[in-house]
N, C-alpha and C positions, 0 to 999 in steps of 0.2 A: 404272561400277563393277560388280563381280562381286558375288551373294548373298554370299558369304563378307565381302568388303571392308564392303556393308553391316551384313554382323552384328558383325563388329569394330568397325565406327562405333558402335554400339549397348551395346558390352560393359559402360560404365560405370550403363546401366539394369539389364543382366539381374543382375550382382551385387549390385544394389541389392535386387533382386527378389528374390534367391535369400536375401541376406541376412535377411529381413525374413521370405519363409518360414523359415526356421531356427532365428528367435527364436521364434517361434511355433509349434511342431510339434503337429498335432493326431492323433487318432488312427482307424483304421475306417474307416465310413462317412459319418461325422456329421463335417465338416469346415467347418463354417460362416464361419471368418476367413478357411482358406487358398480357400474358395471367393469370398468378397467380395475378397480380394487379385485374382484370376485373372480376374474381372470390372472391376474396376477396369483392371488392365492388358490388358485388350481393348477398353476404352470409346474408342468413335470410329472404332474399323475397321469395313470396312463385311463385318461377321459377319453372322450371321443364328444368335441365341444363344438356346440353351435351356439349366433346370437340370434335374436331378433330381427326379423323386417320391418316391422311397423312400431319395436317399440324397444328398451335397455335390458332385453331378457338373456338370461343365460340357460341352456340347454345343456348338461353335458351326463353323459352316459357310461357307465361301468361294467364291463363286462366278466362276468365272474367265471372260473376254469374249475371247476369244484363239478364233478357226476351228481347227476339226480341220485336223492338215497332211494335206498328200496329200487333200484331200476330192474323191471319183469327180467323174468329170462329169456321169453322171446318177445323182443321187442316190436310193437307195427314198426314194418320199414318207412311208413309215412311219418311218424311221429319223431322216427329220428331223425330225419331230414328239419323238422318242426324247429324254429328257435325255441328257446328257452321261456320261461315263464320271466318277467319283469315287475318291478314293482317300484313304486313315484316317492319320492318325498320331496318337498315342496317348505320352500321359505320364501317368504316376502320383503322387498328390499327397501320401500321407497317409506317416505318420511311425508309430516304434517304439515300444513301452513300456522305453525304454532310461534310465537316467540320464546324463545328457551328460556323458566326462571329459575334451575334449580343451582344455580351457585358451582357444578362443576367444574374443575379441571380442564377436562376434555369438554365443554359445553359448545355446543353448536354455532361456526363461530359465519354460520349464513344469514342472516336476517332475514327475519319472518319464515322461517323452518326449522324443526325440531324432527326428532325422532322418539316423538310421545309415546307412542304405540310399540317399542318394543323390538320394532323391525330389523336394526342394528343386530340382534342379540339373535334372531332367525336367521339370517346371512350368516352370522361367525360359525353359528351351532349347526347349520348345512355345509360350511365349507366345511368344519371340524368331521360330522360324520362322511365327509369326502374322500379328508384326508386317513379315516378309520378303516374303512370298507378299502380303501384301493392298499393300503397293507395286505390286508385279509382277502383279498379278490380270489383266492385260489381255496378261499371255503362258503365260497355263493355258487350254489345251483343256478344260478339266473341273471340279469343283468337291475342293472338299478339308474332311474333315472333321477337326476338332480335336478330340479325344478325351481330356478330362482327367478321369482316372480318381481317385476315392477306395478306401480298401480294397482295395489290394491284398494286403498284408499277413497274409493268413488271412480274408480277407472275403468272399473271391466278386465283387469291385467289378466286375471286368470283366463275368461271368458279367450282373449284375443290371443294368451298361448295355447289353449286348446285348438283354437281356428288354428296355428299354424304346426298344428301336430305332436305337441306335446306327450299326449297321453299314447305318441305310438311309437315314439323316439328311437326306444330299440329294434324297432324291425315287426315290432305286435302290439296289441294294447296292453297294456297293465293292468296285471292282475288287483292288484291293491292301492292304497294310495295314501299317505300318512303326511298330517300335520301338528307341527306343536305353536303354541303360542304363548307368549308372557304376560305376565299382569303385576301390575306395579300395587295392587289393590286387590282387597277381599279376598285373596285367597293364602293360605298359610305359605312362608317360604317355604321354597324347595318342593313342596308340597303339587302332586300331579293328580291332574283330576277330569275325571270326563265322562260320559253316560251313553246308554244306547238311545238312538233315537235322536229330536232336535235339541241340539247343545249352542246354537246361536239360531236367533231371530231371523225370519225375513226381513226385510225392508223396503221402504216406499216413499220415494216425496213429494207430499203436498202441497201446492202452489194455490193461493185466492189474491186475485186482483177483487179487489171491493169497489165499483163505480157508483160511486154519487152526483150530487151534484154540490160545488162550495158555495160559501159565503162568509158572511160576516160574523165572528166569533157570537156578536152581542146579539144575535138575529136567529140563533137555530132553527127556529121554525120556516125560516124562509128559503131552507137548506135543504138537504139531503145527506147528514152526514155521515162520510161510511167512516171515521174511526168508531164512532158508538157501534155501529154495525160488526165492524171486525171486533171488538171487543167481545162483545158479545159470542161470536162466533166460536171465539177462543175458547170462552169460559164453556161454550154448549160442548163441546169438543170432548172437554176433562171429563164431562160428566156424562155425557155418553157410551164412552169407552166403559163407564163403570157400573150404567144401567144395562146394556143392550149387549153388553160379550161377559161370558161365564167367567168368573175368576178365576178359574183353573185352567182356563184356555184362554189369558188375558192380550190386548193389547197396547199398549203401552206409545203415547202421540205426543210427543213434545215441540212446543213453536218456538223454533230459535232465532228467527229474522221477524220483526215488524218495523215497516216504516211508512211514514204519514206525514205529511205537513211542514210547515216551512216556519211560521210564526203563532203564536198561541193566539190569538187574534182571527187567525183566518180556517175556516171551514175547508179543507182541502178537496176537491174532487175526486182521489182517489185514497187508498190504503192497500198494503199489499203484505200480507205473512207466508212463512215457508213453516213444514212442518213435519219432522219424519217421524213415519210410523212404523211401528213394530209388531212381529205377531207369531204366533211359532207352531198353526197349521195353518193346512191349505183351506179348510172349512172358513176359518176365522180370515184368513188372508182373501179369501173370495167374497166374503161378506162386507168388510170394511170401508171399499169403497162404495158401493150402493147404500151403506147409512151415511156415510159421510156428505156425500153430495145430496141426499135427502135434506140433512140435518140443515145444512150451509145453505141453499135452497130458501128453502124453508123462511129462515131469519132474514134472505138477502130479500124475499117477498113482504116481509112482514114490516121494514122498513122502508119499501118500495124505493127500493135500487138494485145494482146488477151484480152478481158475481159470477166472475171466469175461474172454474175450478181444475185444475191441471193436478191429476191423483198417479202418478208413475211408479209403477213398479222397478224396483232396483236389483234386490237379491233376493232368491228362495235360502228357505233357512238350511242350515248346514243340518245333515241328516249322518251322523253314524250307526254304521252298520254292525250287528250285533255280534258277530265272529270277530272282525276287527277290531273291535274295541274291546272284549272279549280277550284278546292276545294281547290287545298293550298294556290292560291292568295285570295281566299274569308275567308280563315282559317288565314292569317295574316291579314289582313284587320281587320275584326275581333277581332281578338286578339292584334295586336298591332297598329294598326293604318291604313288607306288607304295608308297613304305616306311612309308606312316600305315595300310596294310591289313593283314591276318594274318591265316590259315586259323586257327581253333581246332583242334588234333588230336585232343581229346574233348570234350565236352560239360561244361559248368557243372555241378557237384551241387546245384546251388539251384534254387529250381523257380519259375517266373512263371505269371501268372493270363493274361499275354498269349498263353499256348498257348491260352484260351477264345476268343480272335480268331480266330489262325489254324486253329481246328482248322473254320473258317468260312468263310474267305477265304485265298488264297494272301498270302506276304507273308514278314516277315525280321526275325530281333531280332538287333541290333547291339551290343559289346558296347565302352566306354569305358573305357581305360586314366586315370584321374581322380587315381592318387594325388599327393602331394606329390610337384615336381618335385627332381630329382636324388636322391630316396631308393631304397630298396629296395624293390624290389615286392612279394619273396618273403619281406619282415621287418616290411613295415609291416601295420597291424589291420587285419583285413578287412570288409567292410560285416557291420555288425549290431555289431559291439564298440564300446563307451560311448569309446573315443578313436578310431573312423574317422575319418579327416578326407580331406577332397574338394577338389581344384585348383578355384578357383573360371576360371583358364582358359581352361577347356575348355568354356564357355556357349557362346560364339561359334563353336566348330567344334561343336557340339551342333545350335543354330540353323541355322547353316548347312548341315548335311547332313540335317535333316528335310527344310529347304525345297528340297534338291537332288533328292530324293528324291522329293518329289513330284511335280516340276516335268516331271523326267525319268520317273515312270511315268504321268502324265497324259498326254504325247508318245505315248509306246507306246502306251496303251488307245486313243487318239483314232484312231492311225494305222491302230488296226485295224479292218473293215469290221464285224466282229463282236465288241461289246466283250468278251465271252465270250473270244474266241479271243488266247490272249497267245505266239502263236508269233512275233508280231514281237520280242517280250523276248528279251534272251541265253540264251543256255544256258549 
């Protein structure tokens, strides 16, 4: 039987799995159930498991008993001392502060968290290529690290398991480094997809206190009022981003927080918007805040009052490597068909913390057509709205292209003399 045949023999565990994280959504870093689930469903494979210090991470490590192919005939004595070549794959575990609407079964039974974003279904589909790979551990040149991340979310989760050693787990660094992720939205079921180069966004958030001075509704002029101010601001915002950055290298600035005032009546003293932005180089990432605090500036003089501009950078954009991604369109292809692969023609405006891996190790984030089958892609919610709903599916082709993916860049690293050197990978 083929990895794929075994994750299908499997499918009626991982929805069990998936379900159970679902009901439970937790949030951050502090994941303490969906970390005792994930433990549970590794109990017995021969892992070699760590958690967390500082947050609900799972760490566990597969060592494979398979010879390097092609191994020289006379081997450097130093290199055979050498561990093995290793390679990451990486799921996210942690959930939304959303309220669940989608009328499920299984629907999330925490108040005020959901698992919008998919994460449930990256959990089951790492534990599944887990439990794929540790069958077959005696045809892996190399060891493989499982990477189940909390906080992703605006947490830094990736960031804070690299701080505690993630990327060396087995005894060296990782050569490669692979992610999948689901989408409830735009893209076809089933359907896998991903490009060389940036496949998600950086990001950044914008913070403006607007200081005025208040008064009396019926008196503006006696005033200083910063909601016209931040209004304004807003609107200069939209149409900046559409004079002053190329289209083709755009960015993309949405304000999701404004608040102001108390009574329609009263002129308030203050006003205060948030605002995240998007962008997917570093040219254009470098520019954005020197126009934006111009711009903002600018207006906060023009109606002579103050603004405190707080512009934070959050995540660099997720950067696939051309070898790597290279191998997992030819790994699906392969495995599931030519027409289950598809080049992205731009990049995601949603941003992953798994650009903290790669910006470390070469490697590929892949991108999962999840929604309900036979709907609209371009009409159904998209991850993060309280009714995304997710093809439970699509575990099984989840599972089985982690474990394809490692299986085939373990091959490569092994085969090369210099695990450094990945010129045996495609191009």
């Amino acid at each position: 039987m083929s990895l794929l045949d075994d994750a299908r023999s499997m499918s009626d565990d991982l929805v069990h799995l998936q379900r159970c994280l679902h009901r439970e959504p937790e949030i951050g870093l502090d994941l303490p159930r969906t970390q005792e689930r994930v433990l549970a469903a590794l109990a017995g494979l021969p892992l070699e498991i760590t958690t967390g210090c500082g947050a609900s991470s799972v760490t566990a490590v597969l060592r494979g008993t398979a010879p390097a192919p092609s191994a020289p005939l006379h081997p450097d004595p130093a290199a055979a001392n050498a561990r093995p070549p290793a390679v990451l794959l990486r799921g996210d575990m942690d959930a939304l502060a959303v309220q669940e609407r989608t009328g499920l079964d299984h629907a999330s039974t925490t108040d005020g968290a959901m698992h919008a974003c998919g994460h449930d279904l990256h959990t089951a589909m790492l534990v599944g290529a887990a439990h794929l790979l540790s069958a077959h551990h005696d045809r892996l040149p190399g060891d493989v690290v499982f990477m189940f991340q909390p906080g992703e979310e605006g947490w830094e989760g990736a960031q804070q398991m690299i701080d505690e050693g993630v990327l060396d787990a087995s005894g060296r660094r990782v050569s490669a480094a692979y992610g999948l992720h689901v989408f409830s939205a735009e893209l076809p079921h089933g359907q896998f997809c991903g490009r060389t180069g940036a496949i998600t966004s950086a990001s950044a958030m914008l913070r403006v206190t607007v200081r005025g001075e208040g008064g009396h509704g019926s008196m503006p002029h006696r005033a200083h009022g910063p909601i016209t101010a931040a209004a304004e601001m807003i609107l200069a915002l939209q149409t900046m981003v559409t004079r002053q950055f190329d289209v083709f290298d755009p960015v993309v600035l949405t304000v999701g927080v404004l608040r102001a005032g108390t009574r329609r009546t009263i002129i308030p003293d203050e006003a205060y918007f948030e605002a995240t932005v998007r962008t997917f180089s570093t040219r254009t990432g470098d520019q954005i805040e020197q126009a934006t605090r111009r711009l903002l500036q600018g207006i906060a003089d023009g109606h002579n009052i103050e603004a405190d501009i707080e512009f934070v950078p959050e995540r660099p954009a997720t950067i696939n490597h051309p070898a790597e991604t290279a191998l997992a369109a030819r790994t699906v292809a392969e495995t599931f068909g030519e027409r289950r692969y598809s080049e992205l023609t731009h990049p995601l405006a949603c941003s992953e913390d798994f650009s903290r891996v790669l910006a470390q190790v070469p490697g590929t984030f892949i991108a999962i057509g999840a929604g309900t089958p036979d709907s609209d892609p371009h009409t159904e919610p998209f991850n993060h709205s309280p009714r995304a709903r997710f093809d439970e599916t699509v575990l099984p082709d989840g599972a089985a292209l982690y474990a394809e993916l490692a299986l085939r860049a373990l091959d490569l690293a092994a085969a090369s003399p210099d695990p450094t050197d990945r010129r045996g990978a495609p191009e």
